[in-house]
C-alpha positions as CSV (number, residue, x, y, z in Angstrom):
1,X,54.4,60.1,3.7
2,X,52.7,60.0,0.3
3,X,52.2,56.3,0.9
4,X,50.5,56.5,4.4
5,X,48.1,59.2,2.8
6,X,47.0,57.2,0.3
7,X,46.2,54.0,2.7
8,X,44.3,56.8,5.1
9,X,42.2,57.7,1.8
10,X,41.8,54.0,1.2
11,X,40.2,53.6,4.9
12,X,38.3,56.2,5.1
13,X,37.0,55.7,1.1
14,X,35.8,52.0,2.6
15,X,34.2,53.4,5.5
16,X,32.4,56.0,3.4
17,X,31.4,52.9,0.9
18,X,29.9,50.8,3.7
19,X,28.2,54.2,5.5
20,X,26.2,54.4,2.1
21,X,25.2,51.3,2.0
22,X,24.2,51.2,5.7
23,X,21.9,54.3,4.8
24,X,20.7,52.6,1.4
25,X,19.9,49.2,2.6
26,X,16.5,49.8,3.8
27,X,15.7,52.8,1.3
28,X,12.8,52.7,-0.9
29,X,13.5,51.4,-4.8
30,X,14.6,54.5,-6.7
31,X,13.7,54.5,-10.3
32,X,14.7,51.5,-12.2
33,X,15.3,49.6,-9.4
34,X,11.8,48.4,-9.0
35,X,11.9,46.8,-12.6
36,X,15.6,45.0,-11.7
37,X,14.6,43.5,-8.4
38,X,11.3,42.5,-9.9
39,X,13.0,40.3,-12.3
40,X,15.1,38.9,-9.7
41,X,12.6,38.1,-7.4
42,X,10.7,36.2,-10.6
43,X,13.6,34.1,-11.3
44,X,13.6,33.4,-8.0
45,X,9.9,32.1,-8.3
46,X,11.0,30.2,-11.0
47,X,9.4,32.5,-13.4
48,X,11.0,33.6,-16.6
49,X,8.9,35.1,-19.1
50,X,11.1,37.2,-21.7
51,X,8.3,39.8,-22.6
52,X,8.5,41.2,-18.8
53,X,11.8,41.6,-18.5
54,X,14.2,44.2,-19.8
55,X,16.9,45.8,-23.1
56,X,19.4,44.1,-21.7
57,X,20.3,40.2,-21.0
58,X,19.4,39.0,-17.7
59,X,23.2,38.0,-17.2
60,X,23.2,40.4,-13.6
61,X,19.5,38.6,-12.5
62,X,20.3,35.8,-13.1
63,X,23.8,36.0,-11.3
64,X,22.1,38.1,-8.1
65,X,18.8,35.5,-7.9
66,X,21.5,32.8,-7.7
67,X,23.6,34.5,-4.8
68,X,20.6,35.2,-3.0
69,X,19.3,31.8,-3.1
70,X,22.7,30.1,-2.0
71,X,22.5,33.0,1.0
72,X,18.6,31.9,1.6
73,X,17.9,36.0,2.0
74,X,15.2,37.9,-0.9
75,X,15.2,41.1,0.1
76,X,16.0,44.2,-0.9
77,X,18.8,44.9,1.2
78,X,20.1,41.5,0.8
79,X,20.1,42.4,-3.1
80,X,21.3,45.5,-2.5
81,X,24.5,44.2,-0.7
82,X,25.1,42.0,-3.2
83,X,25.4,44.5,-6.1
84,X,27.7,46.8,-3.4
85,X,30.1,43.1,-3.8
86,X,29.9,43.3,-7.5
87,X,30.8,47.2,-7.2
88,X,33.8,46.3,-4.8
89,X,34.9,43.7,-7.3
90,X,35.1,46.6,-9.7
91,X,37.1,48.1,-7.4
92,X,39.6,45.1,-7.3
93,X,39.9,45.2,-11.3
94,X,40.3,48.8,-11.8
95,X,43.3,48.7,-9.3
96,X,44.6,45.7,-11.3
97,X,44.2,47.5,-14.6
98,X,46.0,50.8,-12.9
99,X,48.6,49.0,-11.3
100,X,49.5,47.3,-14.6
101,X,49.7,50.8,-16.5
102,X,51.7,52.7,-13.6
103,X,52.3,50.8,-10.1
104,X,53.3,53.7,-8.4
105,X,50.4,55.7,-8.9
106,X,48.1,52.8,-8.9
107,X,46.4,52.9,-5.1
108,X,45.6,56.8,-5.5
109,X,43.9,56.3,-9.0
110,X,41.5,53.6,-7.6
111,X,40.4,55.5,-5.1
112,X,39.4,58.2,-7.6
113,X,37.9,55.2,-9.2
114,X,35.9,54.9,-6.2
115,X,34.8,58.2,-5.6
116,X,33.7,59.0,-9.5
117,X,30.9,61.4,-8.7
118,X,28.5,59.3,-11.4
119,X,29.9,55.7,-10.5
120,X,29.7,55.9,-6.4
121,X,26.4,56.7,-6.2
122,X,25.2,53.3,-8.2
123,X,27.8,51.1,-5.5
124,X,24.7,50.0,-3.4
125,X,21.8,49.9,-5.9
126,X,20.0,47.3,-7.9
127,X,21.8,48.0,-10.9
128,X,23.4,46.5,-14.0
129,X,25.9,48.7,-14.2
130,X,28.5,47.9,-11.7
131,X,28.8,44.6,-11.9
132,X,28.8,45.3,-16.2
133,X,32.1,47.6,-15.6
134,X,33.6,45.0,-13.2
135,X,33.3,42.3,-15.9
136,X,35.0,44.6,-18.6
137,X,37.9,45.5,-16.2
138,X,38.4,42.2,-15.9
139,X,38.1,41.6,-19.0
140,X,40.6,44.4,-19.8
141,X,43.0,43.3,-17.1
142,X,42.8,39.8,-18.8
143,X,43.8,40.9,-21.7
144,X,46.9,43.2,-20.1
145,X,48.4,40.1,-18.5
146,X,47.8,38.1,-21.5
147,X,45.5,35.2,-20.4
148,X,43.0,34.8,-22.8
149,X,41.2,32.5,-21.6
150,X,40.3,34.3,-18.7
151,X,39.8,36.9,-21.0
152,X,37.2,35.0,-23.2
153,X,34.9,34.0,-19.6
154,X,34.9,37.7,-18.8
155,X,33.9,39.3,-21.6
156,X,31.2,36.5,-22.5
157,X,29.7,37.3,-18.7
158,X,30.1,41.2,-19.5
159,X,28.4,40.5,-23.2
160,X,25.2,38.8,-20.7
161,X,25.1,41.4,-18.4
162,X,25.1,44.7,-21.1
163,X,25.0,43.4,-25.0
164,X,26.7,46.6,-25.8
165,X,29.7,45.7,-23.8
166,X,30.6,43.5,-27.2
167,X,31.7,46.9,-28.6
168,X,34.8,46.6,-26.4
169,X,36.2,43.6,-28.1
170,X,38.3,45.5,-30.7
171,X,40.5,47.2,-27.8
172,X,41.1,44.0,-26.1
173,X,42.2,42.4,-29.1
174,X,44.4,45.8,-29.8
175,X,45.9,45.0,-26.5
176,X,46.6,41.2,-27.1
177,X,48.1,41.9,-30.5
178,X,50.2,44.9,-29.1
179,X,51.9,42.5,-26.8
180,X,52.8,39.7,-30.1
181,X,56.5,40.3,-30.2
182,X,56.2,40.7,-34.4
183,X,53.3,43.2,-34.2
184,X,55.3,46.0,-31.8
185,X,56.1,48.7,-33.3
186,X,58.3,51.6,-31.9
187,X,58.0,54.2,-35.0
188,X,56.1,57.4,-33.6
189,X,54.8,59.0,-36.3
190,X,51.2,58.1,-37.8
191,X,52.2,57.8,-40.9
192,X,55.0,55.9,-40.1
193,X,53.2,53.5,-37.5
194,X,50.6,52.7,-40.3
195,X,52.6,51.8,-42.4
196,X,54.8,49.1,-40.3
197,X,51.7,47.9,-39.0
198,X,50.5,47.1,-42.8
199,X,54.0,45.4,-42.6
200,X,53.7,43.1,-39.7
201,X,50.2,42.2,-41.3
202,X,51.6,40.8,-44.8
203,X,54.1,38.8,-42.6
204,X,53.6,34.5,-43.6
205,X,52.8,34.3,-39.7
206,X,50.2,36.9,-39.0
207,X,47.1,35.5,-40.3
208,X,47.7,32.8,-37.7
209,X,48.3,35.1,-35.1
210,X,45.3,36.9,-35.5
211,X,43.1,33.9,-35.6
212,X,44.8,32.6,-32.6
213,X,44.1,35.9,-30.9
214,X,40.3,36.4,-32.1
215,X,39.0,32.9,-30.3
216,X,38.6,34.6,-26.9
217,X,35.8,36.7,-28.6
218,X,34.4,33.8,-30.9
219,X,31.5,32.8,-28.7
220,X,30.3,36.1,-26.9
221,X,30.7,37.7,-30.5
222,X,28.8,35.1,-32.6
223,X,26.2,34.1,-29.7
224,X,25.1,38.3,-29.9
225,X,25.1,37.8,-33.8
226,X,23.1,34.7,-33.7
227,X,20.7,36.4,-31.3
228,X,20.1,40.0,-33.4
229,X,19.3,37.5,-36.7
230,X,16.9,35.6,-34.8
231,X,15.1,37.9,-33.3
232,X,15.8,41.1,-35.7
233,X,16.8,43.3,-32.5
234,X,19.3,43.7,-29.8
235,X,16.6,44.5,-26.9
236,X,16.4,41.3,-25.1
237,X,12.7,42.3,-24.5
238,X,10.4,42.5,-27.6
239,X,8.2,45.4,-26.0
240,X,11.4,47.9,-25.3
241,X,12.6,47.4,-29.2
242,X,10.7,50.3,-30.6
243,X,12.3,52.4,-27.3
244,X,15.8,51.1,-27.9
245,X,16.0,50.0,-31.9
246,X,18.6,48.6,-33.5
247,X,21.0,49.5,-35.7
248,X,21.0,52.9,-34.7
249,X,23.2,55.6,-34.1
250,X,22.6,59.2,-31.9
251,X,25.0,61.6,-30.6
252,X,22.9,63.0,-27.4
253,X,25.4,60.0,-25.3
254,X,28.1,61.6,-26.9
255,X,27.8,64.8,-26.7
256,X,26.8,64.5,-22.7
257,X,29.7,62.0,-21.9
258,X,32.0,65.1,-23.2
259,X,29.9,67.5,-21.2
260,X,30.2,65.2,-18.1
261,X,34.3,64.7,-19.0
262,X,35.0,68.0,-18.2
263,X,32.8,68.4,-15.2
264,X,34.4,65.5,-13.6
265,X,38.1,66.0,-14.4
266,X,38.3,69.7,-14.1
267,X,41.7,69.6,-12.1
268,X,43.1,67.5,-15.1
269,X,41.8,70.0,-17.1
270,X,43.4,73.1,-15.3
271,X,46.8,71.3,-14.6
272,X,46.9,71.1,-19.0
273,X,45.2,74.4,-19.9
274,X,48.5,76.0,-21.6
275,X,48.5,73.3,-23.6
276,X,45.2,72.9,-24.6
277,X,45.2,76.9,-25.3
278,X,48.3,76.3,-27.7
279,X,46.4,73.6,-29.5
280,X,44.6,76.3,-31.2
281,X,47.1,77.4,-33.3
282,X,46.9,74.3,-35.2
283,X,44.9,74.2,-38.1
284,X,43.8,70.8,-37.7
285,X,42.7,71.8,-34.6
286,X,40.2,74.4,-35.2
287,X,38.7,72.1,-38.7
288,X,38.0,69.4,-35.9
289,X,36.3,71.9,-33.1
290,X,34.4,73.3,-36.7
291,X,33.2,70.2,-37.5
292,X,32.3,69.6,-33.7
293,X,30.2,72.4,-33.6
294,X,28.4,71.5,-36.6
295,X,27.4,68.1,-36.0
296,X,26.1,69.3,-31.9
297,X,23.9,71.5,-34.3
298,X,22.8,69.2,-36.3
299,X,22.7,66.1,-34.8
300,X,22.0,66.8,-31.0
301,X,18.2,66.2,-30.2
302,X,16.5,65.6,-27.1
303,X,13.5,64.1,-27.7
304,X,13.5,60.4,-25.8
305,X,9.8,60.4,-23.7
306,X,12.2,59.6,-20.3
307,X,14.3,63.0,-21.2
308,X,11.8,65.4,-20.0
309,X,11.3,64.4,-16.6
310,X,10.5,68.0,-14.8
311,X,13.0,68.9,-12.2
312,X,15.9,66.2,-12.9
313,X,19.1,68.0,-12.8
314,X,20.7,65.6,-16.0
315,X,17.2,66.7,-18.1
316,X,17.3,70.5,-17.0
317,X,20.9,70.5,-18.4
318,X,19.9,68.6,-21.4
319,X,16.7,70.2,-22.2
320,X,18.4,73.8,-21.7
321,X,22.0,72.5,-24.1
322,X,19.1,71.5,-27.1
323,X,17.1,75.1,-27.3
324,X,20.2,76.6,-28.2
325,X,21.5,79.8,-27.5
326,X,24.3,80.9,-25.2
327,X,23.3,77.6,-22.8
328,X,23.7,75.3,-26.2
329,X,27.0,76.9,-26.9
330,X,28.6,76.3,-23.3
331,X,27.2,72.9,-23.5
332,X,29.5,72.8,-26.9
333,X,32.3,74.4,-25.5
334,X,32.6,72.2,-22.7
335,X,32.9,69.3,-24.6
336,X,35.4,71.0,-27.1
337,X,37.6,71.4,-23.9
338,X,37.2,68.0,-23.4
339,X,37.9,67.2,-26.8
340,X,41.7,69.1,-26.5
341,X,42.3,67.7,-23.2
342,X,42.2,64.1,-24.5
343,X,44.4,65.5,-27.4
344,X,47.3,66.6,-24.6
345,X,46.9,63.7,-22.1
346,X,48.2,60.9,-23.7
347,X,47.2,56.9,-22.8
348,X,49.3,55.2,-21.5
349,X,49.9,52.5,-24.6
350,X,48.8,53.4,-28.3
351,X,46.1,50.2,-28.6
352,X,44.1,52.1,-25.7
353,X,43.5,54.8,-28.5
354,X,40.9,52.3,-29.7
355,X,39.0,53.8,-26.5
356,X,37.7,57.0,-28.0
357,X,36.3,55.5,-31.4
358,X,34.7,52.9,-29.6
359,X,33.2,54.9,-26.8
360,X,31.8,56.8,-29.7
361,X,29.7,53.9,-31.1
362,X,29.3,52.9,-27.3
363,X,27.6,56.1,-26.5
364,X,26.0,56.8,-30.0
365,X,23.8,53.3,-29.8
366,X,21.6,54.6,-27.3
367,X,18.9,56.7,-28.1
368,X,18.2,57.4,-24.4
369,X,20.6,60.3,-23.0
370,X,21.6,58.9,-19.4
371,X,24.4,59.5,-17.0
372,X,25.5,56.1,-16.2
373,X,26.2,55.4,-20.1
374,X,29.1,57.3,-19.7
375,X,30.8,55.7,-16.8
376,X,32.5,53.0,-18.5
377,X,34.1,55.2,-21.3
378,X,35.1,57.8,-18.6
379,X,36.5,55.2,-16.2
380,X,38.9,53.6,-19.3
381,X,40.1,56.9,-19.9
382,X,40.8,57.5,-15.8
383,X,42.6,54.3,-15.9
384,X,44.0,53.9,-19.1
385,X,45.7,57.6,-19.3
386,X,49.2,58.3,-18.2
387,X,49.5,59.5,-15.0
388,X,50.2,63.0,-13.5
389,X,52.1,64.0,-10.4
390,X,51.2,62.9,-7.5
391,X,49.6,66.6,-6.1
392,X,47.7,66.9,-9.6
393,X,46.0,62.7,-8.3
394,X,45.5,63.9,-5.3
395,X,43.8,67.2,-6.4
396,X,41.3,64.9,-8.8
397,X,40.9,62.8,-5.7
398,X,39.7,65.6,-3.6
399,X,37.9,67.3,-6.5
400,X,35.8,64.1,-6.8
401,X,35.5,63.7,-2.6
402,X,33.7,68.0,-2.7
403,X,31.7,66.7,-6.1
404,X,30.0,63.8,-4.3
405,X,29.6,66.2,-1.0
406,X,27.7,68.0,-3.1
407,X,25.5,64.9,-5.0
408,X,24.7,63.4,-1.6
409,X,24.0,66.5,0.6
């Protein structure tokens, strides 16, 4: 019974997907669209100038403007349909990635892949951004089944596409050396685990190892090195440097990917509330929410020029969490709950712990606060976290089903 539900989900999840798209197709370009198709419609000219096009590399124009000239189509439904393939693609790697980490409950967690209330909504549109998390699933699926070299092409596309997806390269070599027979390690405790993994490391065989290991990320790594000493930024376009410098480090992402984790996996939350509750009586606990609280009162600013748009629900919340007061502090507290309920949902495997340090400098390189940063650090944790009964996947299905009700009407 379970079983059939899920494929009824599935169905009526694809008929919803293509529904969207058959209401988008012909819609005018909303916000940033109008930049992306330009640049795809100039490669398509045979025009490439780098000043007029945008932060990141033109990996996804490049790849659309190709597809649309093998199709013979240009517009903007045409491009349109082609970034819903890349987003269905996604949809093929997350169920990889989730059937890999727990087969059973594999089929329900990609539909709430599917339906994530800030990912569904970009399916359709002329976006970077899904066909950028399709690349690092497959990447990370890759790198799960232990073909490198597949795992070396994807993350070089994925490095194209978003230059910040190199950040990502330090889990998938976590998971490749996790699955070296002389680097697993079974002891449970930190202090124990660190100190057999600074065993394995002094072994005569490990430096070898690890080089073999690291060429998969040799080119996509040293190609984005090469490029930032060359040209003394990361912004593929000179004239969006100064809005998007380089090195750099905020915590507005941050702090709003926490904010946006417990708005989106509420039930998740409520299923492990006892839990989180008893993590206060932990000393370690309450120095970590201390120190939480004083770097959101320090450190988070609003005060990007495209964060004050009047009106825009993500600025209103944003606007409202930085002047403070009882609206800062349940800002705060919602990402402290978020905080403890990563702390009592474990990951499925210990390298995927490499997730929330890195999402960390994911989030904090961007000095622009926007909702689709977060998606690929939420949808690793969705993925990558062990799974829960099947009512408590089902709840966060239909949680994420009444959230999107709610985006789209």
């Amino acid at each position: 019974m379970q079983r059939a539900i899920e494929v009824l989900l599935a169905a009526c999840t694809l008929l919803l997907i293509v529904l969207m798209y058959l209401q988008m197709k012909t819609a005018p370009l909303i916000y940033d669209e109008a930049f992306h198709y330009q640049r795809i419609t100039a490669v398509l000219q045979g025009v490439f100038p780098p000043a007029g096009w945008g932060v990141m590399f033109p990996g996804y124009h490049l790849l659309t403007a190709g597809l649309l000239k093998i199709a013979g189509q240009t517009s903007i439904p045409a491009a349109r349909m082609v970034s819903l393939l890349f987003s269905l693609s996604a949809c093929v790697a997350a169920y990889g990635v989730a059937r890999f980490v727990d087969r059973p409950t594999a089929l329900l967690r990609t539909l709430q892949f599917a339906l994530f209330p800030i990912l569904l909504p970009y399916f359709p549109l002329i976006y970077t951004d899904t066909l950028s998390l399709s690349l690092v699933l497959f990447a990370l699926l890759a790198a799960l089944q232990g073909r490198r070299f597949l795992l070396g092409l994807f993350f070089l596309f994925a490095v194209l596409v978003r230059q910040n997806n190199i950040l990502w390269a330090p889990l998938l070599f976590a998971i490749l050396l996790e699955a070296e027979p002389g680097f697993r390690m079974v002891a449970n405790r930190p202090v124990a685990w660190l100190r057999a993994a600074a065993a394995r490391l002094r072994h005569p065989h490990a430096l070898r190892v690890i080089i073999r290991l690291t060429a998969p990320f040799l080119l996509p790594v040293f190609g984005f090195a090469l490029f930032v000493a060359m040209m003394g930024r990361a912004s593929f376009s000179p004239a969006l440097a100064t809005a998007h410098p380089f090195p750099s480090f905020s915590l507005g992402n941050v702090f709003f990917a926490l904010f946006l984790f417990t708005a989106l996996f509420l039930p998740l939350i409520l299923v492990r509330a006892r839990a989180i509750l008893l993590l206060l009586k932990r000393p370690w606990v309450l120095l970590l929410l201390a120190v939480l609280f004083i770097l959101f009162t320090v450190g988070f600013h609003v005060d990007h020029p495209a964060n004050s748009e009047a009106g825009r629900l993500r600025d209103v919340i944003l606007l409202a969490a930085a002047a403070g007061g009882t609206k800062g502090f349940l800002f705060w507290f919602a990402g402290a709950i978020a905080v403890g309920t990563m702390l009592v949902i474990p990951l499925s495997r210990r390298s995927f712990l490499w997730i929330y340090p890195l999402s960390v400098l994911y989030l904090g390189g961007s000095w622009l606060i926007e909702t689709r940063y977060a998606i690929v650090p939420l949808v690793l944790f969705l993925l990558l976290r062990k799974p829960n009964s099947w009512r408590t996947e089902i709840l966060q299905f239909a949680f994420n089903a009444l959230l999107l009700l709610w985006v789209f009407l």
